[in-house]
N, C-alpha and C positions, 0 to 999 in steps of 0.2 A: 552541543552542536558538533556536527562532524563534515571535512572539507572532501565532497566528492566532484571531479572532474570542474573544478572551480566555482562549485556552488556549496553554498554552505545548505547543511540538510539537519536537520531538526530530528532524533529520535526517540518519541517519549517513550517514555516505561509506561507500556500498554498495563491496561489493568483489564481486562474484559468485565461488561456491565450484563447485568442479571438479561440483557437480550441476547446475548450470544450464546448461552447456554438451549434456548431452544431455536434459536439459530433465526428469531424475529428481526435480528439487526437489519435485517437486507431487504427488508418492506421501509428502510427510515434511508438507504443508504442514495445519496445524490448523484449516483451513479446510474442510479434505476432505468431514467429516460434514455441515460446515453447510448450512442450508439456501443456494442460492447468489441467490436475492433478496434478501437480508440485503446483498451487498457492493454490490448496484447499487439506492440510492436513487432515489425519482423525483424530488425537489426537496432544496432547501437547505436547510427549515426546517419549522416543526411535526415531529410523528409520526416524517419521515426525518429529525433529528437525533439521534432515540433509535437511529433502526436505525445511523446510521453510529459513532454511540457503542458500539453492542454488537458492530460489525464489528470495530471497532478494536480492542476489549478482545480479540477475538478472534487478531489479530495478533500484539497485545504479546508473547504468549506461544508465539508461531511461531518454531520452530527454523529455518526458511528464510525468514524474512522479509526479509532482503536482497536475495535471489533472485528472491522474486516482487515487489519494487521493481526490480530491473536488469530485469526481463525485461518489467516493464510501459513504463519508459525506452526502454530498446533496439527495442523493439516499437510504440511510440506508442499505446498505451494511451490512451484519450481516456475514458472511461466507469467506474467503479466503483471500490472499494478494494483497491487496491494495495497489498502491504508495509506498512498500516497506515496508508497516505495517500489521502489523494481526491483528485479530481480538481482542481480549486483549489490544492493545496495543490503536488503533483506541475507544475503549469501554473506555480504561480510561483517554485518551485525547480529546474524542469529543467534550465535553461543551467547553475546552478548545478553541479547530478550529471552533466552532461554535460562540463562541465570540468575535473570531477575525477577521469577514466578515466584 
């Protein structure tokens, strides 16, 4: 676990599952219905801290969640929630998930 802006944040060692390779993850992902401005805040704080709160909640409960974290890695994803992480949070664990391929 690792202590971001006084939340402790959970980062597994993604493993990507035989969907992400033909990029099937994102028909399973619990994301799907949401509205998709919800995962890309405009700022860090006020108002978009509620929305990145309600993205994440959104996450927790995704069966492909690792998937659409390696594919935002893999991808260089720079912008929005990923597998349950923002951007900050992805920026300062990447070397991290990237040395654990």
């Amino acid at each position: 676990m690792s202590q971001l802006d006084g939340a402790q944040v959970a980062f597994p060692r993604w493993q990507p599952s035989r969907l992400i390779t033909g990029g099937y993850w994102r028909s399973a992902a619990a994301c799907r219905s949401a509205d998709p401005e919800l995962f890309f805040p405009i700022s860090d704080s006020g108002k978009s801290l509620e929305q990145v709160a309600e993205a994440k909640a959104i996450c927790a409960g995704c069966p492909v969640r690792n998937d659409c974290l390696a594919f935002a890695l893999r991808t260089g994803q720079v912008d929005g929630i990923w597998g349950g992480t923002t951007t900050h949070e992805r920026a300062s664990h990447g070397e991290a998930w990237s040395a654990g391929r």
